[in-house]
VOMARLUM-163707 format. One record per residue: residue in three letters; residue number from 1; x, y, z of N, C-alpha, C in turn. Coordinates in Angstrom, 2 decimals. Layout:
<site res="ALA" n="NUM" n_px="X" n_py="Y" n_pz="Z" ca_px="X" ca_py="Y" ca_pz="Z" c_px="X" c_py="Y" c_pz="Z"/>
...
This chain:
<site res="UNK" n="1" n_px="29.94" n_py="53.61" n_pz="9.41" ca_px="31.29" ca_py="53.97" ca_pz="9.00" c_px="32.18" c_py="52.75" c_pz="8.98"/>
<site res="UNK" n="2" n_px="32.26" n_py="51.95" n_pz="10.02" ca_px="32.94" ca_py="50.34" ca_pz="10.07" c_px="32.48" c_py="49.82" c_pz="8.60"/>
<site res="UNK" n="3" n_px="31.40" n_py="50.04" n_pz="8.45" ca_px="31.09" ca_py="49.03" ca_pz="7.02" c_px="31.47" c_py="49.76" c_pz="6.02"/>
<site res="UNK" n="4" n_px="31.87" n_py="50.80" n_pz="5.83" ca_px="32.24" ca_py="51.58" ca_pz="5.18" c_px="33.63" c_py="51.09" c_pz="4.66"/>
<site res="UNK" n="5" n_px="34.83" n_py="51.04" n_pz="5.78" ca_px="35.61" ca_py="51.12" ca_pz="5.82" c_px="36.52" c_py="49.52" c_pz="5.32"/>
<site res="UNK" n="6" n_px="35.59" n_py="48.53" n_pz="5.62" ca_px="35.84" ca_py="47.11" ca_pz="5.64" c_px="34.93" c_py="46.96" c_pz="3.79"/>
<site res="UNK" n="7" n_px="34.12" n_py="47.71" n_pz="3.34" ca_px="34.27" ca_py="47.52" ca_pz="1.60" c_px="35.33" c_py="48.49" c_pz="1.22"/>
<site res="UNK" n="8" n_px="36.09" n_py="49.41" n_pz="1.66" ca_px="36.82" ca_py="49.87" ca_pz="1.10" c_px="38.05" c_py="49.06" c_pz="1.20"/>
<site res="UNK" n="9" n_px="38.59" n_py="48.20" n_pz="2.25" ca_px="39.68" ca_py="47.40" ca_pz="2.45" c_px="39.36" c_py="46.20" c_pz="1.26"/>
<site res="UNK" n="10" n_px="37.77" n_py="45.50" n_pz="1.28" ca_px="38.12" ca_py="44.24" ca_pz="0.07" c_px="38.40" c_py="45.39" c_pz="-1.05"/>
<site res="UNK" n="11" n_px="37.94" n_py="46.01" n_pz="-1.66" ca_px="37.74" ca_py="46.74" ca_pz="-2.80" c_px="39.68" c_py="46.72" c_pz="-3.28"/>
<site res="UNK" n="12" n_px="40.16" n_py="47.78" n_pz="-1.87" ca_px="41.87" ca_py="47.52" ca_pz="-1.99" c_px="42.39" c_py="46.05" c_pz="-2.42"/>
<site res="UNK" n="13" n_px="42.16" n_py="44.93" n_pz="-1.65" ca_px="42.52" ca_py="44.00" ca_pz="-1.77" c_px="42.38" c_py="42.80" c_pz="-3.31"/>
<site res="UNK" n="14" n_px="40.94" n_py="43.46" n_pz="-3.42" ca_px="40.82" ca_py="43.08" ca_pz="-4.78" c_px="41.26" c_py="43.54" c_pz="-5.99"/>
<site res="UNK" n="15" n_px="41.81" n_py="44.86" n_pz="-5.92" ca_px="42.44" ca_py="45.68" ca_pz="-6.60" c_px="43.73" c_py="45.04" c_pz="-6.62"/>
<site res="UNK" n="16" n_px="44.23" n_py="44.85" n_pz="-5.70" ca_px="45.76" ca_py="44.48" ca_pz="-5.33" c_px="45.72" c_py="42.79" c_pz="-5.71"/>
<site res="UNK" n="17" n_px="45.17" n_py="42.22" n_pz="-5.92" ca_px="45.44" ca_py="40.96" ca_pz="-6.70" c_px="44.97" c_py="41.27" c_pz="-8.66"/>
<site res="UNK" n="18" n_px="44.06" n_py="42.26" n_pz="-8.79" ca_px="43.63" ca_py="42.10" ca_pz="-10.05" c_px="45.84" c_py="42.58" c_pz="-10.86"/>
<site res="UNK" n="19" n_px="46.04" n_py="43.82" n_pz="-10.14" ca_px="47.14" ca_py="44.42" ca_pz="-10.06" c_px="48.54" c_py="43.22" c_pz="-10.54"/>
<site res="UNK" n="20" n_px="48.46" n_py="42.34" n_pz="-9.61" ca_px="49.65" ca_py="41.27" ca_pz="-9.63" c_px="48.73" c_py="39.80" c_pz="-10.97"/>
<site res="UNK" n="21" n_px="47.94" n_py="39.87" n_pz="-11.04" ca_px="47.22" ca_py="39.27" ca_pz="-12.43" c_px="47.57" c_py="39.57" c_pz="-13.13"/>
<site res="UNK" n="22" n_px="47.77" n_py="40.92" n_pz="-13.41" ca_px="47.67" ca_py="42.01" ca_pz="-15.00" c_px="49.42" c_py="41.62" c_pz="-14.88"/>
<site res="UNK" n="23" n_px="50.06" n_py="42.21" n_pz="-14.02" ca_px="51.51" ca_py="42.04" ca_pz="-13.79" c_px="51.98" c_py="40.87" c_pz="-14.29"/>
<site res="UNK" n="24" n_px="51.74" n_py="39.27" n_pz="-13.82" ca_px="51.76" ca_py="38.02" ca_pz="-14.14" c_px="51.86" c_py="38.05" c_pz="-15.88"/>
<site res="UNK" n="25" n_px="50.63" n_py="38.27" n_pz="-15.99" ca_px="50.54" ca_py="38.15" ca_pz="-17.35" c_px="51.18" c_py="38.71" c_pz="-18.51"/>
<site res="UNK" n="26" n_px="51.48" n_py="40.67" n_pz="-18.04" ca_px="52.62" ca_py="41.15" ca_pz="-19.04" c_px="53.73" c_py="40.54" c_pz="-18.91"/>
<site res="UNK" n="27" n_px="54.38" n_py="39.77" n_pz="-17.65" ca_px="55.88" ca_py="38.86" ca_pz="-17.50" c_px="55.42" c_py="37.84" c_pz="-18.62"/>
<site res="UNK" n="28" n_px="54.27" n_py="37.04" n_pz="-18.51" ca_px="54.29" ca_py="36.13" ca_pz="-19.66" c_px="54.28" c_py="36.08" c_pz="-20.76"/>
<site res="UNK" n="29" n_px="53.49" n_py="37.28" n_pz="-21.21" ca_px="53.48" ca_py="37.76" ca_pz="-22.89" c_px="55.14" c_py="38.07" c_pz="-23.05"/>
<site res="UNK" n="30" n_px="55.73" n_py="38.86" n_pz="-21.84" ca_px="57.21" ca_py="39.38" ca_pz="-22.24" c_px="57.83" c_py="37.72" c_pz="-22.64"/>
<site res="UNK" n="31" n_px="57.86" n_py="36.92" n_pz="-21.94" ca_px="58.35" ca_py="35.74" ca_pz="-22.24" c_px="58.06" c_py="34.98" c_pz="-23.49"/>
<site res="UNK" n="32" n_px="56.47" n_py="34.57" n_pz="-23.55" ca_px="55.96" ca_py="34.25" ca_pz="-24.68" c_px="56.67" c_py="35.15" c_pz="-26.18"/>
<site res="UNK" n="33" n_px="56.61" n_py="36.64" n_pz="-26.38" ca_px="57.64" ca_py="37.46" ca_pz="-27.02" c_px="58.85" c_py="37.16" c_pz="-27.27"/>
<site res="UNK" n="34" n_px="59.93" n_py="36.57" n_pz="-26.45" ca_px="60.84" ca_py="36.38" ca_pz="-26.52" c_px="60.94" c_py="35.18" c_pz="-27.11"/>
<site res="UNK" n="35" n_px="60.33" n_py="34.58" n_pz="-27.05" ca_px="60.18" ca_py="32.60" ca_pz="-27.61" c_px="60.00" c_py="32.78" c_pz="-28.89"/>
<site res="UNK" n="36" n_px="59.18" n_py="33.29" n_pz="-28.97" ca_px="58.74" ca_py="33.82" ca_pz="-30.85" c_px="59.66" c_py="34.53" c_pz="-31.57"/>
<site res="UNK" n="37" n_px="60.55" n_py="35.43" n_pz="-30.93" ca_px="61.18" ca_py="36.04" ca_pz="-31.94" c_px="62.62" c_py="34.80" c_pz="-31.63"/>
<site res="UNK" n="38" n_px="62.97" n_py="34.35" n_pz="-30.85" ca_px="64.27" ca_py="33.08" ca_pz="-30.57" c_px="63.51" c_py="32.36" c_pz="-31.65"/>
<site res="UNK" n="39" n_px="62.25" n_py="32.09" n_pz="-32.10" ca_px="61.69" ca_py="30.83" ca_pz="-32.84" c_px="61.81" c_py="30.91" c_pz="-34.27"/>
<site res="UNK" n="40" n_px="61.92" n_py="32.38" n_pz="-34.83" ca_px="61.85" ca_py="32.82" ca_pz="-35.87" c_px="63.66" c_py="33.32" c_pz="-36.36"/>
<site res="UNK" n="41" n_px="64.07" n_py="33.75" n_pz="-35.37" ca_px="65.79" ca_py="33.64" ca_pz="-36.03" c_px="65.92" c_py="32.74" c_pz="-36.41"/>
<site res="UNK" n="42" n_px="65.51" n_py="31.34" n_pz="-35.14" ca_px="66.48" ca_py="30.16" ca_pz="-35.88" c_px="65.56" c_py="29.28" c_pz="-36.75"/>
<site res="UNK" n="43" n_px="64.39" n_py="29.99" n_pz="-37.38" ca_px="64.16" ca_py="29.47" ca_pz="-38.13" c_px="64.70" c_py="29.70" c_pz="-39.25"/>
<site res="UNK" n="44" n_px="64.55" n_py="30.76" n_pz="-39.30" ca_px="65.39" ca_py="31.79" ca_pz="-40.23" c_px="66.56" c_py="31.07" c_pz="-40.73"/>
<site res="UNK" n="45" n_px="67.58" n_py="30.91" n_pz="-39.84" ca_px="68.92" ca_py="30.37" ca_pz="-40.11" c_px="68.70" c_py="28.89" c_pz="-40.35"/>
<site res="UNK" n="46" n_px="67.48" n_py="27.81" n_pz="-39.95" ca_px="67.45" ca_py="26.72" ca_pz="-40.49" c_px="67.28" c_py="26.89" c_pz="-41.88"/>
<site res="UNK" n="47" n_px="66.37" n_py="28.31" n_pz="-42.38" ca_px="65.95" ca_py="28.16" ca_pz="-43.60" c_px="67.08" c_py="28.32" c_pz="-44.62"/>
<site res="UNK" n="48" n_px="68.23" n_py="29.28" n_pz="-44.13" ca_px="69.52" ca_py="29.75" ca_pz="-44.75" c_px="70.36" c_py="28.28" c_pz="-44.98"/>
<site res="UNK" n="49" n_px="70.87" n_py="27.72" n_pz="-43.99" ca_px="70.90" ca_py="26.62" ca_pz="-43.91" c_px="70.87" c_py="25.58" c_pz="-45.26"/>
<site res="UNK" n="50" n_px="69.73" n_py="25.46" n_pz="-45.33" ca_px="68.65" ca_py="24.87" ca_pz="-46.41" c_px="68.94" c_py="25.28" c_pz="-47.38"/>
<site res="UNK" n="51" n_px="68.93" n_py="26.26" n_pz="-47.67" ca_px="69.05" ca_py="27.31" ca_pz="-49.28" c_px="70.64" c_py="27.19" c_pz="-49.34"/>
<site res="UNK" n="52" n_px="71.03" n_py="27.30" n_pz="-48.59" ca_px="72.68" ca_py="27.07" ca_pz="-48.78" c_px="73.15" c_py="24.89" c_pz="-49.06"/>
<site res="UNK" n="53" n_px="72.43" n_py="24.46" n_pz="-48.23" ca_px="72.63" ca_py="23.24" ca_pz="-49.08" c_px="71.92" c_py="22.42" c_pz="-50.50"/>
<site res="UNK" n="54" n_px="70.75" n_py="23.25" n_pz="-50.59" ca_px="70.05" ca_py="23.12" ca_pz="-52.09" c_px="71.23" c_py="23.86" c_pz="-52.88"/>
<site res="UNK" n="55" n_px="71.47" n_py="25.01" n_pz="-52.81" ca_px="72.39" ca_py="25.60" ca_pz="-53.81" c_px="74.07" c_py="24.89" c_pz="-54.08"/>
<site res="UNK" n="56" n_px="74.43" n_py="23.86" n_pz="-52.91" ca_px="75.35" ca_py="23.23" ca_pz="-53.29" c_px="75.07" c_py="22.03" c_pz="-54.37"/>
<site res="UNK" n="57" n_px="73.90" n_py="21.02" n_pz="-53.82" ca_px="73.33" ca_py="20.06" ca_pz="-54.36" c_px="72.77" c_py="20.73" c_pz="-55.53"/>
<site res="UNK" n="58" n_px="72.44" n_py="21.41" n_pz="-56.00" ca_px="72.04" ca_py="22.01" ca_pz="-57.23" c_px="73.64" c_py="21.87" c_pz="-58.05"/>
<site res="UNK" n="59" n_px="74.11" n_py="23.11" n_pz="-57.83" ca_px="75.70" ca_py="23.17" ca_pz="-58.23" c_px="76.90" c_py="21.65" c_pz="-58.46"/>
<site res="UNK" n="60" n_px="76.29" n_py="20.81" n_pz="-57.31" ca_px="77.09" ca_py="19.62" ca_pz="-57.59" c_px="76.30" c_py="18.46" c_pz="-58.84"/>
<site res="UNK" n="61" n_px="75.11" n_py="18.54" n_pz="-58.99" ca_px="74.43" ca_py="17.91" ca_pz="-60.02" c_px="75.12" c_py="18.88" c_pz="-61.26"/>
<site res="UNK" n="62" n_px="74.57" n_py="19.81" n_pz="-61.42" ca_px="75.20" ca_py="20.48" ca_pz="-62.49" c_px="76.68" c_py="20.57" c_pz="-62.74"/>
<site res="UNK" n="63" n_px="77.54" n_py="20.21" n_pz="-62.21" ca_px="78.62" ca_py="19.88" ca_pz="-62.40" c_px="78.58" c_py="17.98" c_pz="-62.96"/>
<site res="UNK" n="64" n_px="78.10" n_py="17.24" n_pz="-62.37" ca_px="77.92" ca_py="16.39" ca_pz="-62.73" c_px="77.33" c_py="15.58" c_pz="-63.90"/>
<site res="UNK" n="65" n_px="76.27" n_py="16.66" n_pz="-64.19" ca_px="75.72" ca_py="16.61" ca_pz="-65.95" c_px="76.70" c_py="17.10" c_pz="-66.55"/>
<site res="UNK" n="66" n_px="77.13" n_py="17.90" n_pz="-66.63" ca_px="77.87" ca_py="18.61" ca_pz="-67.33" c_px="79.39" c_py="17.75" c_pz="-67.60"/>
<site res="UNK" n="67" n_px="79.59" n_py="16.82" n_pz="-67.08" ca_px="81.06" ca_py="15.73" ca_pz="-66.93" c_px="81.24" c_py="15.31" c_pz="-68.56"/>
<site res="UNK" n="68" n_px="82.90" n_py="15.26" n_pz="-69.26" ca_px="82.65" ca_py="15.10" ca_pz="-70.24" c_px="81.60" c_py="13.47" c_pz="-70.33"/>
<site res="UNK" n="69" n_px="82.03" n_py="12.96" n_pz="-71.54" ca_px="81.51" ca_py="11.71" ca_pz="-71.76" c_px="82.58" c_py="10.78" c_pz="-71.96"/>
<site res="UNK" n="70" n_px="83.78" n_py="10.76" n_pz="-71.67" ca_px="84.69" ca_py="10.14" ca_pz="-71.51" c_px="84.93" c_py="9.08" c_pz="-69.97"/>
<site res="UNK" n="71" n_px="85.42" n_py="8.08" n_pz="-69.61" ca_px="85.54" ca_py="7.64" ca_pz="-68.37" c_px="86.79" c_py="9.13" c_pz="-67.78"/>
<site res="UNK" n="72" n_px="86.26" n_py="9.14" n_pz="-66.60" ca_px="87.42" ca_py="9.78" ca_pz="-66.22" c_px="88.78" c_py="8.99" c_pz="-66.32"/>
<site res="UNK" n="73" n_px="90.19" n_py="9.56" n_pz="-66.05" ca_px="91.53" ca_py="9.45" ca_pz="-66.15" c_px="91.85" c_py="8.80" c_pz="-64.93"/>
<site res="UNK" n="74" n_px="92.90" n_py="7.80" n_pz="-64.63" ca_px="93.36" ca_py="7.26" ca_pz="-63.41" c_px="94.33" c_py="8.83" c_pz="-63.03"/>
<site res="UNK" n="75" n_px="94.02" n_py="8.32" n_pz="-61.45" ca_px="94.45" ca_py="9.53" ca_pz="-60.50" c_px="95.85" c_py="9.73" c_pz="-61.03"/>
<site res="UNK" n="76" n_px="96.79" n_py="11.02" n_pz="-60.25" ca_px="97.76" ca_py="11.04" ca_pz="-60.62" c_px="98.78" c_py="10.44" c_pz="-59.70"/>
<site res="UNK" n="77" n_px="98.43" n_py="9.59" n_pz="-58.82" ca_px="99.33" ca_py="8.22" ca_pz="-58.07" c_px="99.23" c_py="6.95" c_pz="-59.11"/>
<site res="UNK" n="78" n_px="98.21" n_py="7.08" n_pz="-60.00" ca_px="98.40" ca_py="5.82" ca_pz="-60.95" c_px="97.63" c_py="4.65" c_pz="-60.73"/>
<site res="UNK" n="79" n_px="96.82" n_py="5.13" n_pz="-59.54" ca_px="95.38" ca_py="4.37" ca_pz="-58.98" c_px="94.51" c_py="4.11" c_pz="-60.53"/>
<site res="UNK" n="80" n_px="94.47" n_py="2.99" n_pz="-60.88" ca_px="93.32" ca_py="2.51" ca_pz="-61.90" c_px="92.22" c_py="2.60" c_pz="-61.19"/>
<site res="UNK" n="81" n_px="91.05" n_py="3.04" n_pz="-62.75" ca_px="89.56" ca_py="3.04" ca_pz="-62.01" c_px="89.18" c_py="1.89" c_pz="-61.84"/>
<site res="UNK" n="82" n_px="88.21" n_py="1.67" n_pz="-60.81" ca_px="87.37" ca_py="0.41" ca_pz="-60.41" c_px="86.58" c_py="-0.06" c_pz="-61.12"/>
<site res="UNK" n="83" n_px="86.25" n_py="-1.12" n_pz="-61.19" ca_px="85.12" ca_py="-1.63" ca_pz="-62.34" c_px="83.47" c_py="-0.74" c_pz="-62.02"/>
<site res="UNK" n="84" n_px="83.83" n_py="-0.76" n_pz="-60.81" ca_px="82.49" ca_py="-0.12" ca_pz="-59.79" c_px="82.56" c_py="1.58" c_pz="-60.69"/>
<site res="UNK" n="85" n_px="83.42" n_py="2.03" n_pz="-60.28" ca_px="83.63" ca_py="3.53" ca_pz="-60.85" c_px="83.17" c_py="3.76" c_pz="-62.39"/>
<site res="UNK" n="86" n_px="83.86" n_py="2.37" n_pz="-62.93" ca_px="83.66" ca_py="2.96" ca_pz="-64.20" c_px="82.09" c_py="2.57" c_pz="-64.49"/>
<site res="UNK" n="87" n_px="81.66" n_py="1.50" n_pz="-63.91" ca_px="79.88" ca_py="0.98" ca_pz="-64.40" c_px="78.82" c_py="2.87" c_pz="-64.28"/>
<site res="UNK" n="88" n_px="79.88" n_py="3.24" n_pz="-62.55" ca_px="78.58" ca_py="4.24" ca_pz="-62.15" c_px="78.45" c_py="6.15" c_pz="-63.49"/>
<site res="UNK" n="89" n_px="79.70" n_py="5.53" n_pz="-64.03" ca_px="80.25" ca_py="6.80" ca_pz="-65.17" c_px="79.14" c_py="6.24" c_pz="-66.12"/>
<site res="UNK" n="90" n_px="79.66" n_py="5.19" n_pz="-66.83" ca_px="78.66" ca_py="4.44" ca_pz="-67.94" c_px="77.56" c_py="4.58" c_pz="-68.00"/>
<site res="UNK" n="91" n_px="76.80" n_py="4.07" n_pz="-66.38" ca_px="75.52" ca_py="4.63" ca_pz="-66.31" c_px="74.70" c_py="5.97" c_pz="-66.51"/>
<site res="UNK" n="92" n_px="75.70" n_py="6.81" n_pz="-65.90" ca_px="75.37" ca_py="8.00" ca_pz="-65.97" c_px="75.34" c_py="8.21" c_pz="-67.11"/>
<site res="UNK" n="93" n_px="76.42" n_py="8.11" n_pz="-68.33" ca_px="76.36" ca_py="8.35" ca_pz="-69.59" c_px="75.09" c_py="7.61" c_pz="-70.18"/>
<site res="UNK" n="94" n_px="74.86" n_py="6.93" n_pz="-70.33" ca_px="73.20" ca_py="6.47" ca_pz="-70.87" c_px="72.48" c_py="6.57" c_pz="-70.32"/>
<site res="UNK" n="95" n_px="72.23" n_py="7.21" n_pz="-69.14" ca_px="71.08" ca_py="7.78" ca_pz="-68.60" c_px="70.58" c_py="9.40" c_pz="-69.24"/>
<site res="UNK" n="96" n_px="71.86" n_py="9.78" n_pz="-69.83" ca_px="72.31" ca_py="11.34" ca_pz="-70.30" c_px="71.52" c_py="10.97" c_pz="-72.22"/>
């Protein structure tokens, strides 16, 4: 009966660590879970991000092709264009 009683105590004991194993591990998956979906919002929003500055840079080229073919006009303070300003217009125009 003693021997009886002393495999039924490891049997408990081994039970009672497999118990806090299994436990351990659903805390980690819960964690691991949480990392993944934090990893995927902000990817998410890097990707928005992204699509929101392609769609400017898209929009600002296309505004930029689209410029007449004239030099632009001095500002309305009466600032003359730069020689620099006007080469990078020019260029653009024969690149067009």
């Amino acid at each position: 009966m003693d021997t009886l009683a002393i495999e039924i105590e490891r049997e408990r004991a081994a039970r009672q660590r497999m118990e806090e194993i299994l436990m351990d591990i659903r805390e980690r998956l819960a964690r691991l879970e949480a990392a993944r979906d934090f990893d995927r919002a902000q990817m998410a929003a890097d990707l928005a991000r992204f699509k929101a500055e392609v769609e400017r840079a898209e929009l600002k080229l296309s505004r930029m092709l689209s410029a007449p073919s004239e030099p632009p006009a001095p500002s309305e303070q009466g600032k003359e264009i730069t020689e620099q300003t006007y080469n990078l217009w020019r260029n653009h125009v024969l690149i067009r």
